[in-house]
C-alpha positions, 0 to 999 in steps of 0.5 A: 513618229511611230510605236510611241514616243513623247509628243508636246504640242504648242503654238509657234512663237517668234524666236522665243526663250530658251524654255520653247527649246527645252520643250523641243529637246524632250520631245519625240515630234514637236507639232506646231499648233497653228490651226488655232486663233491668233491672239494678239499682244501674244509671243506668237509675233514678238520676243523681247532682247537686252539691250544698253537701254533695258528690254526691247520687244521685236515685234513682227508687224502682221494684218489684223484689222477685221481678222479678229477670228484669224488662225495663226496659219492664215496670219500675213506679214503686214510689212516687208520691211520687218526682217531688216529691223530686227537684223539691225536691232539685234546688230546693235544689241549684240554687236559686242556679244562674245559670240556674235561674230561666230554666229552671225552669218546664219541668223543674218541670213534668217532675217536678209535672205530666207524670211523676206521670202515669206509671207505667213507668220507661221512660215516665218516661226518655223524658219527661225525656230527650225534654224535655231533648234538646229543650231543648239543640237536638237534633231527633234521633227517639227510639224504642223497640226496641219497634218493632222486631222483636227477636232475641237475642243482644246483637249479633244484637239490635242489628243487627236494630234497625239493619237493619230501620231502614235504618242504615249506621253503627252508632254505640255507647258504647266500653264494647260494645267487649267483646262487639260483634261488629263483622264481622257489622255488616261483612257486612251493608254497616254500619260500627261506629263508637266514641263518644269521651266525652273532650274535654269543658270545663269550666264554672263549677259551684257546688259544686267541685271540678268534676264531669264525671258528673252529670246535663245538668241540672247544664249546663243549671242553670247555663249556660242557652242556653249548654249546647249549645255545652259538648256536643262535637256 
C-alpha cells in the first residue's frame, strides 16, 4: 500500500465471526499480527458453530507444553487429524443448511486438501481467513507483520506497522481502547479510528435462538451469495 490508506492490524483467528471480515472489508491492507505471544483459550485456535445440540467450540489442537512464551508464528499443529474433525462437524451442523451444498466444495477442500498440508497455526489461519474474505467479495491485501520491521511496546509496534506502510488511518477493534495511545498516532499525521461491531441483522440460522458470535461459516452455510450484504461494509 502506498500514498495512504487505512491499515487495521490484528492477530489471526481461526475461521471467525462476521465482524473479523467486516474490519477486513474497511480496510486498505490488512496485517496480521503473529509476531506476538500466543494465548491460549483465545480465538486464535478455535471458533464456535451452531448445531442441533447448542454451540460447539472447534478447536485446533496445537503444541503447548513449555512454549508458554511462543509467538503465534511459531505456534505447531499438535495433530494432523484436526481438519477431518472439523469438516465432519461442520458436515453434520450444516448438512440441512440452504447453502451448504453450493458452497461445500471449497471449504471442503480447505479442511481435506490444503490445510492437512500445513504445519503452523498461522499458515492455517490465513488459508481460511484468505478463502473466505475471497468467497464474500473482499479484495482487501493480507499480510503479516513479518514483513514489517517490528518494535515493542503494543502501540510503538502498531505504529510501526502503520508507518512503514504508509497508513493514514489507523483502524482498531474497540477493545485497544485501553491501552492505545492514540496522540502518538497523532503526531506522526494518523488518525485512529474505532470499528463498531453493532448494527448486525439477523438471519434465518437452524438452530435458534439466533446467535451473532459464531464463525462466517455460519452466514455463509446458510445465506450463500447473500452473506455479504448482512456484513455492514
Amino acid at each position: 500500500m502506498s500514498g495512504g490508506g487505512t491499515v487495521a492490524i490484528v492477530q489471526s483467528n481461526y475461521i471467525p465471526w462476521k465482524g473479523y471480515f467486516d474490519l477486513i472489508a474497511r480496510s486498505d491492507l490488512f496485517v496480521l499480527l503473529d509476531d506476538v505471544q500466543y494465548t491460549r483459550r483465545d480465538w486464535r485456535n478455535r471458533n464456535r458453530i451452531k448445531t442441533a445440540q447448542g454451540l460447539k467450540w472447534l478447536s485446533i489442537p496445537v503444541e503447548t507444553k513449555g512454549k508458554y512464551e511462543q509467538l503465534i508464528r511459531d505456534t505447531k499443529v499438535s495433530s494432523p487429524d484436526w481438519a477431518r474433525g472439523h469438516w465432519d462437524a461442520l458436515r453434520q451442523a450444516y448438512g440441512k443448511a440452504p447453502w451448504f451444498e453450493q458452497e461445500r466444495e471449497w471449504v471442503e477442500a480447505l479442511y481435506l486438501e490444503k490445510a492437512p498440508e500445513l504445519t503452523y497455526l498461522s499458515e492455517i489461519n490465513r488459508l481460511f481467513l484468505a478463502a473466505i474474505a475471497e468467497r464474500l467479495g473482499i479484495t482487501t491485501p493480507l499480510v503479516s507483520s513479518s514483513d514489517y520491521e517490528l518494535e515493542s511496546g503494543k502501540t510503538d509496534r502498531l505504529l510501526a506497522i502503520c508507518r512503514q506502510a504508509g497508513a493514514d488511518i489507523y483502524l482498531s477493534g474497540p477493545a485497544a481502547q485501553g491501552y492505545l495511545d492514540i496522540e502518538q498516532f497523532a503526531e506522526d499525521g494518523i488518525s485512529v479510528e474505532w470499528m463498531d461491531y453493532g448494527g448486525y441483522g439477523e438471519y434465518s440460522q437452524l438452530y435458534p435462538p439466533f446467535e451473532h458470535g459464531v464463525s462466517v461459516l455460519d452466514l455463509v452455510f446458510t445465506v450463500g451469495d447473500g452473506a455479504r450484504a448482512l456484513l455492514r461494509y
